[in-house]
N, C-alpha and C positions, 0 to 999 in steps of 0.2 A: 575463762581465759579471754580476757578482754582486754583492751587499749585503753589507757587515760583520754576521754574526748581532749584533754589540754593537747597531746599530741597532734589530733588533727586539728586543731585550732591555730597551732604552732606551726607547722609544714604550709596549711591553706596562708599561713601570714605573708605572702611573697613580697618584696626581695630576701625577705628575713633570713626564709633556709637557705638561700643561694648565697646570700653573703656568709654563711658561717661555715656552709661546707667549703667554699671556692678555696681557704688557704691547703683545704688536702688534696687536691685534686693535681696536683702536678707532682707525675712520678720523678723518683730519683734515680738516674742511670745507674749508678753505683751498687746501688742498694737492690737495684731489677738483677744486673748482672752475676749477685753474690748471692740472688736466690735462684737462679739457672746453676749455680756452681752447685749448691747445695739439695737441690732436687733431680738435677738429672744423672748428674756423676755418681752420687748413691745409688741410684737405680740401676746404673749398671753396672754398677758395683756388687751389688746384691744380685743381680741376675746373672753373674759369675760365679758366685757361693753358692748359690741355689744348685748350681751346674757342676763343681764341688763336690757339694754335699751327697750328691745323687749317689756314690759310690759310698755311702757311709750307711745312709739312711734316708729313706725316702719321711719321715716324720720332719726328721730335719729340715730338706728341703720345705716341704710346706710351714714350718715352724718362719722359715727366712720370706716365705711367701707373705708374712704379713707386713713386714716394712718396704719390701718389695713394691707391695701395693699401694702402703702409704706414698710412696716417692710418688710412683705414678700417677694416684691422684693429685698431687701438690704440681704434676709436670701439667695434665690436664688444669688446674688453676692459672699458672703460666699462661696456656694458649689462651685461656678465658679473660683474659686482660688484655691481654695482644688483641683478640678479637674487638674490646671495646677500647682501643687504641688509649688502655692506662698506664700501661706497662713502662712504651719509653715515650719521650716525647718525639722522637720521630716514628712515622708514621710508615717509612721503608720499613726501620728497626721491628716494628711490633709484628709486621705482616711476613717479614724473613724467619725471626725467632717462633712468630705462631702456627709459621708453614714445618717449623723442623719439629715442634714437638707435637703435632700430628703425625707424624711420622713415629712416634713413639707410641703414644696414645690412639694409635689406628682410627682417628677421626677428621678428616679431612676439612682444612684451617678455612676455608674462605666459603665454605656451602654452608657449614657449621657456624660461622660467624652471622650469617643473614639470617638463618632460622633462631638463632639467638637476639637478633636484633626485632625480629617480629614476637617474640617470647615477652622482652622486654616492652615492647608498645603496647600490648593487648591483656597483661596477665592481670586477672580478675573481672576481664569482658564478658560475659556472658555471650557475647552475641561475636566474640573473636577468637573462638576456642579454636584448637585443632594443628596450632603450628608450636613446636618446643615443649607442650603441655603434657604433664599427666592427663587423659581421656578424663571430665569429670560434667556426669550428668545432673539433671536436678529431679528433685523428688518426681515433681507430674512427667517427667522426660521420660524417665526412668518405668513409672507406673502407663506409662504409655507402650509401653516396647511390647512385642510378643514372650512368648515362654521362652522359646530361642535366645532371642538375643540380649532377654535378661539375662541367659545362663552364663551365652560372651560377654556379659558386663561384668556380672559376678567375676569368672575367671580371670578377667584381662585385672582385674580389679584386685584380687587375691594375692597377697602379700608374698607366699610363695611362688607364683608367677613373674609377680615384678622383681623378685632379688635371687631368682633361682633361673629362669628363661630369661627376664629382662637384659641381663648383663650382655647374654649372649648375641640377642636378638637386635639389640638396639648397637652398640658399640662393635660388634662383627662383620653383621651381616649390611644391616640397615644405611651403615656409613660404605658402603661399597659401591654402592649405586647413584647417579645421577637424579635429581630430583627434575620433574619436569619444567618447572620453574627456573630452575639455577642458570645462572649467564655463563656468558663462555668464561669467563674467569675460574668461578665456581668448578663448572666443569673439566677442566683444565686442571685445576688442584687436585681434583678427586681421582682422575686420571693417575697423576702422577704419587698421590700418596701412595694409592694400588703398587706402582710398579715401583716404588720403593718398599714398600710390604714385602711384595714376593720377590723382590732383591736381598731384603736382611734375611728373612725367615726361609727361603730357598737357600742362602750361602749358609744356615744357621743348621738347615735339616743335613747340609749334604756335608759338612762337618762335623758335628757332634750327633748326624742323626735323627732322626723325625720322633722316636720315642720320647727322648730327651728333651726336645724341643716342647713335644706336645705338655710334658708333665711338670714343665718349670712355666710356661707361657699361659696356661691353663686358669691353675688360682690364681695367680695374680690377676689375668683378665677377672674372673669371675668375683674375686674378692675386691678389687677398685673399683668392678661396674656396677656393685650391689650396694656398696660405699656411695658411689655415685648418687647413683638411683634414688637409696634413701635419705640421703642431703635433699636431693632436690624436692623430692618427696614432701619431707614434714614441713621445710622452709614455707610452701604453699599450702599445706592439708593439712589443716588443722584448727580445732574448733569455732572460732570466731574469726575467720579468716574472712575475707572481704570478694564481693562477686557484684557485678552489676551490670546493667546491659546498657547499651546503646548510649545514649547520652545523661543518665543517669552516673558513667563512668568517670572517675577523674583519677588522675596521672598520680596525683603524690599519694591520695589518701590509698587505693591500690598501690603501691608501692611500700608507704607504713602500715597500714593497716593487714595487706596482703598477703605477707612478708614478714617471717616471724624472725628472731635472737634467737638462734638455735646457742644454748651458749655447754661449750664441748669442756672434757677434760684438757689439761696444756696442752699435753702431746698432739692427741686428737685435733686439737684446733690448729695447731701447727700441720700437722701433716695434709688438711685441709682448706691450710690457707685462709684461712678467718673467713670462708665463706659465709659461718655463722653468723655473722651479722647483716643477714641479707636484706633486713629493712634498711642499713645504708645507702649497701649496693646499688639496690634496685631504684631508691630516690637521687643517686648518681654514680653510674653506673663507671664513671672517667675516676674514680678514686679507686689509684691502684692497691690490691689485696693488703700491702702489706701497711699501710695506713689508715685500714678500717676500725683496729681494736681502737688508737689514739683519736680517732673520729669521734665515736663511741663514748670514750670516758671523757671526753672535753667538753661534748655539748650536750647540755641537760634534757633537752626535749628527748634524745634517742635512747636517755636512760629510763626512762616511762615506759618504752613500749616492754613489750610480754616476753619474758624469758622463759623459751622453752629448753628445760632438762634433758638428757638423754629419755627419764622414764617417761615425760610427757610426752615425747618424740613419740615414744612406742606405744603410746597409746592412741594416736593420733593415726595409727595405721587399722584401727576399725573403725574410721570415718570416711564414707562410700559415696554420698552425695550431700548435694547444696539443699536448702531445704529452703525455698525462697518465703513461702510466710513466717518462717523462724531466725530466717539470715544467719544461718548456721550450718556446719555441718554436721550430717548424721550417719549414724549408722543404717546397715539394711533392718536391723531389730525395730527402729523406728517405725517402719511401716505395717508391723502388726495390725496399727488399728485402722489402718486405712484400706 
């Protein structure tokens, strides 16, 4: 799974790529506001049936839990644009709309946008790991650790952890808290997503009940966060994916090269917002979601890069570290002979 070098030869050609993407880069209000109709009011639409269904069958309910979950994540793609100010061309607009569907998405809009904005500087740094990142060591890193905390690599590393714990851990818990870093802004947002939290879901328990609550709010958190997870996942991890350290690093070829075409079935890509083309994205990040596909099929350099399948996606999750004399990723099976 490799890259056409034309691709990097194409992207390094600057002003080239700035001139080809600039005409998609400015979102359409119209167009922003008609996918807030159609991702968020489904969702709570479906989080009514869900609530419904409960008196019928609980299969049911989990049956309705999966588009449930689609909305959700497509509402998380929302803030995800707002946060890179794609969404609308005002800059009130993006930060109002990405403060309300935090409030949906239980992740809090302006802490969540900075550690996103450091995800985007640094991704494929070697030496900028640790902020928005899957944890990802390199072979000697790794062959260096004790028994211990190879076992926490392994684990934290384990496919079942990250789409079985992850969901919980990261989009629950993790977004509750203040990061030390964060500015009073930041802080201030996270504050108040909280106390809109335990404003819906307090008004939600003491009328329908905490069982109820728990057993409709449940999959869906666990089924969008594991959705999540594994988007963000294979987009970065995966075999010939790009890693480099210090000034050996540069902005666009991490970005194309880093940054795979996850390319989905319709629905699926729909429901996730054409994040699949995240070598766009990540090479301009101001190109609202819903102008990535048309991005994508107009200019020929971004039809080169590497299309990865749902199967290759899944394969791509027994790949464990960077392997810096191979420039590759591997698996733990690899270190047999070492």
């Amino acid at each position: 799974m490799k890259y056409d070098s034309n691709v990097i030869k194409s992207t390094n050609a600057a002003p080239r790529w700035q001139d080809l993407i600039k005409k998609y880069q400015t979102p359409d209000n119209w167009r922003s506001i008609w996918q807030i109709a159609n991702s968020m009011l489904p969702f709570i639409a479906v989080w009514y049936l869900m609530y419904q269904s409960l008196s019928v069958s609980y299969w049911l309910t989990l049956l309705l839990a999966l588009p449930a979950a689609g909305y959700l994540t497509r509402t998380f793609i929302i803030q995800h644009d707002c946060g890179h100010s794609s969404f609308f061309k005002s800059s009130k607009a993006n930060d109002l709309v990405g403060t309300l569907c935090g409030f949906i998405t239980m992740i809090p809009y302006h802490q969540w946008r900075h550690e996103h904005a450091v995800h985007h500087a640094s991704s494929g740094d070697l030496s900028r790991r640790g902020t928005g990142d899957v944890t990802t060591l390199t072979v000697n890193e790794y062959l260096a650790l004790s028994k211990w905390k190879r076992f926490e690599y392994r684990f934290y590393r384990s496919m079942p952890v990250l789409l079985l714990i992850g969901p919980f851990y990261t989009f629950v818990l993790t977004h509750r808290f203040v990061r030390k870093d964060s500015r009073k802004p930041a802080r201030r947002n996270v504050y108040l997503t909280n106390a809109v939290l335990f404003s819906i879901y307090g008004t939600l328990c003491l009328t329908i009940g905490v069982k109820a609550v728990f057993m409709i709010w449940l999959p869906i958190t666990m089924i969008s966060g594991a959705l999540g997870i594994w988007l963000f996942y294979v987009q970065h991890q995966y075999e010939n994916t790009y890693w480099k350290s210090g000034e050996e690093w540069e902005y666009v070829t991490a970005a194309v090269m880093g940054s795979s075409y996850l390319k989905l079935p319709r629905l699926l890509q729909w429901f996730t917002g054409n994040i699949g083309f995240h070598h766009i994205h990540h090479l301009s990040p101001k190109i609202p979601n819903y102008k990535l596909e048309q991005c994508h099929n107009e200019t020929p350099m971004f039809q080169e890069a590497v299309v990865l399948g749902i199967w290759e996606s899944l394969k791509s999750g027994s790949l464990k570290l960077w392997d810096e004399q191979k420039q590759k990723m591997v698996g733990f099976g690899a270190l047999k002979s070492r």
